[in-house]
N, C-alpha and C positions, 0 to 999 in steps of 0.2 A: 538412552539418550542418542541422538541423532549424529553422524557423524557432523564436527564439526567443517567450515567451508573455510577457503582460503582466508577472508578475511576475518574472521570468526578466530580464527587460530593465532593470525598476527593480532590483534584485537587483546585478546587474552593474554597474549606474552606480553605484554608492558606491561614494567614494573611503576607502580603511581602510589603515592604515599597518601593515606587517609586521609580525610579532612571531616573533623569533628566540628559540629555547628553548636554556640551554646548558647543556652534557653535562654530567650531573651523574655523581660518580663510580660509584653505584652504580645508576643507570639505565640498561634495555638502549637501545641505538641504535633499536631498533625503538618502542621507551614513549615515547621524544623525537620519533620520525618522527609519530606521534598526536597526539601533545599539541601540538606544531609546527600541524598539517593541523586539529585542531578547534578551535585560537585566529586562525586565519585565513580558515577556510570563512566566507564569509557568511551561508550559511544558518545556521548552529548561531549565530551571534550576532541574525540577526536574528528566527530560533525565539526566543531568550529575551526579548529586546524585544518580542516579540507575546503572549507567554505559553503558548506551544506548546511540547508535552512533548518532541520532537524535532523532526529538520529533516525528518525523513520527513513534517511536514506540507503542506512544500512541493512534495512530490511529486505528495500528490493537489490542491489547488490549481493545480498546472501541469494534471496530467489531466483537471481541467472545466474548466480554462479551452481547453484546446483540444477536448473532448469536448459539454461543458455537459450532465451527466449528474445536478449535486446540483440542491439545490431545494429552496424552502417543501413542506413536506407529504408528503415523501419517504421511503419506508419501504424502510432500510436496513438492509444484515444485511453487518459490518467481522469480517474471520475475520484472527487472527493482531495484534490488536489493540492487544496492548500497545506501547510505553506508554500508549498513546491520540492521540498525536497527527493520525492520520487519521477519529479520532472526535469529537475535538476541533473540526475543518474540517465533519463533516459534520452537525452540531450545529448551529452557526454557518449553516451554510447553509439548516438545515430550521426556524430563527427558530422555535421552541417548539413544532413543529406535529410531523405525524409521527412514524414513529418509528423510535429507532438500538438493535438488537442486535447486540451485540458478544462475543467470545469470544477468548480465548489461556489457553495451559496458562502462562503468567505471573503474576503479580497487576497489577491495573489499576487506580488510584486513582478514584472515582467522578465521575460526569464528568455533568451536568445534561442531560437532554433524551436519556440513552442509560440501557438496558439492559447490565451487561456481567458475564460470565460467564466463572470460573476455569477451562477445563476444557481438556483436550486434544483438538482436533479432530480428532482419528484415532481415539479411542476408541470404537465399536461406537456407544453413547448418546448423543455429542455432536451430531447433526445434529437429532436428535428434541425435545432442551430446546431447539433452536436453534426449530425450526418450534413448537414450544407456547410461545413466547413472542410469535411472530409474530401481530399481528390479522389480518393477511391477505396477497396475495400480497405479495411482495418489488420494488421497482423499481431496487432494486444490488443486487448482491452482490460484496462487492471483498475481496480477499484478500493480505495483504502476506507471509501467512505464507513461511516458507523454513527448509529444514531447516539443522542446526547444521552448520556446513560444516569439512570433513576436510584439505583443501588439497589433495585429488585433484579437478579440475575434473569431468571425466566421470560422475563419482559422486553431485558434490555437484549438479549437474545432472538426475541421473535421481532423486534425494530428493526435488528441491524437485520438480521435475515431475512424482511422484505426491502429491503435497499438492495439487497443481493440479487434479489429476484426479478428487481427491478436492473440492474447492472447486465445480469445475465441476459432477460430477453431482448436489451440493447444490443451486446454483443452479439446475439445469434442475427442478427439483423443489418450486421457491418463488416462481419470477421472475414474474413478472406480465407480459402479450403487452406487448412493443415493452421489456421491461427491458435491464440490460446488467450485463454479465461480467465484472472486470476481475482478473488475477493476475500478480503477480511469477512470473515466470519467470528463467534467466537466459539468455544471449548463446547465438545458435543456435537462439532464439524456442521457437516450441510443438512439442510430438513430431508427425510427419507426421499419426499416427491422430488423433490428439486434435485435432488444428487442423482436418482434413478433419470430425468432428464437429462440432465447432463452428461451419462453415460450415453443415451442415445445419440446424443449429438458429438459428441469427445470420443478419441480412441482412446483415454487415459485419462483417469481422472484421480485423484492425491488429496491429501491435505499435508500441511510445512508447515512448523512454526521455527522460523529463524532465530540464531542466535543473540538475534540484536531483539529483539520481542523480551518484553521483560520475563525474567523465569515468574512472576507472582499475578502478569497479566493472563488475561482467557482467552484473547486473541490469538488465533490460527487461521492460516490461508487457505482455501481449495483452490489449486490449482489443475484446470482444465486445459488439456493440451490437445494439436488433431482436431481444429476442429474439421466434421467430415462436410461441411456445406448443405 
């Protein structure tokens, strides 16, 4: 197991008493197994206590705290963005300075210190509103996006990893020398091509799965640091 991160650790030490959901006669076994696992996650209670749209914000909070990749003055570009909660974090981080473009084919409630934008990033036009909103190079580019998954693993694996692929040749195309790369993938990490790419372009190249990442999801991150221009 991975060492745990700062917040990972405070996370974990609270003590929180179970809360048992019961079967109600017209709820499936599966709506109860949810509603059970999101009144007990600590991250989903401690998102709401912080004012974070989801507990996916503790995801990228774990990934700079072991990367240290946000920052005062930081010009970010969050693909896959809704709800905003990892917009939310990188706001906070960039303390009113730089700047956050963000995009999902979602809606995204407005969020201080970001740009965010309704659009499908697969669409032909989406990459281009992305870079003319940009004032200059990029020094993230982080991607949470993942396609809507079918309950065939294999598949829902070869989706999300052409979104990736699509993320990625975005990035190499904005990032600013020494930026970094970061996308949801899931379990089985990056495609052989795509990782060996990536290498060429990255001084370092990883895969993370954070502590706030369910332990029974497949979701894993590569993250790509350095990028060399």
């Amino acid at each position: 197991m991975a060492k745990l991160t700062a917040s990972a650790k405070q996370i974990r030490g609270r003590k929180t008493l179970t809360v048992r959901v019961k079967t109600a006669k017209y709820n499936k076994p599966s709506s109860n197994r949810w509603l059970e696992r999101q009144l007990n996650d600590p991250y989903v209670s401690e998102s709401k206590r912080l004012g974070y749209r989801s507990r996916a914000a503790f995801k990228l909070i774990q990934l700079d705290e072991k990367y240290h990749f946000l920052g005062k003055g930081k010009t970010i570009v969050d693909l896959g963005c809704a709800p905003g909660g990892w917009t939310q974090v990188a706001a906070q981080k960039n303390k009113g300075s730089g700047q956050i473009v963000g995009m999902d084919l979602l809606p995204t409630q407005p969020i201080a210190g970001a740009t965010l934008l309704q659009q499908d990033f697969t669409e032909p036009d989406a990459p281009e509103k992305l870079k003319d909103l940009l004032h200059g190079a990029a020094d993230v580019v982080m991607s949470d996006m993942a396609a809507n998954t079918t309950g065939h693993q294999q598949t829902d694996h070869l989706r999300t990893i052409h979104l990736v692929e699509l993320a990625y040749e975005f990035a190499k195309e904005v990032l600013a020398e020494g930026g970094i790369f970061i996308a949801k993938v899931f379990q089985g990490g990056t495609e052989g091509e795509l990782l060996s790419d990536m290498k060429k372009h990255f001084a370092k190249v990883s895969h993370y799965k954070p502590d706030a990442s369910r332990q029974d999801s497949v979701e894993i991150y590569v993250v790509a640091q350095g990028f060399k221009g």
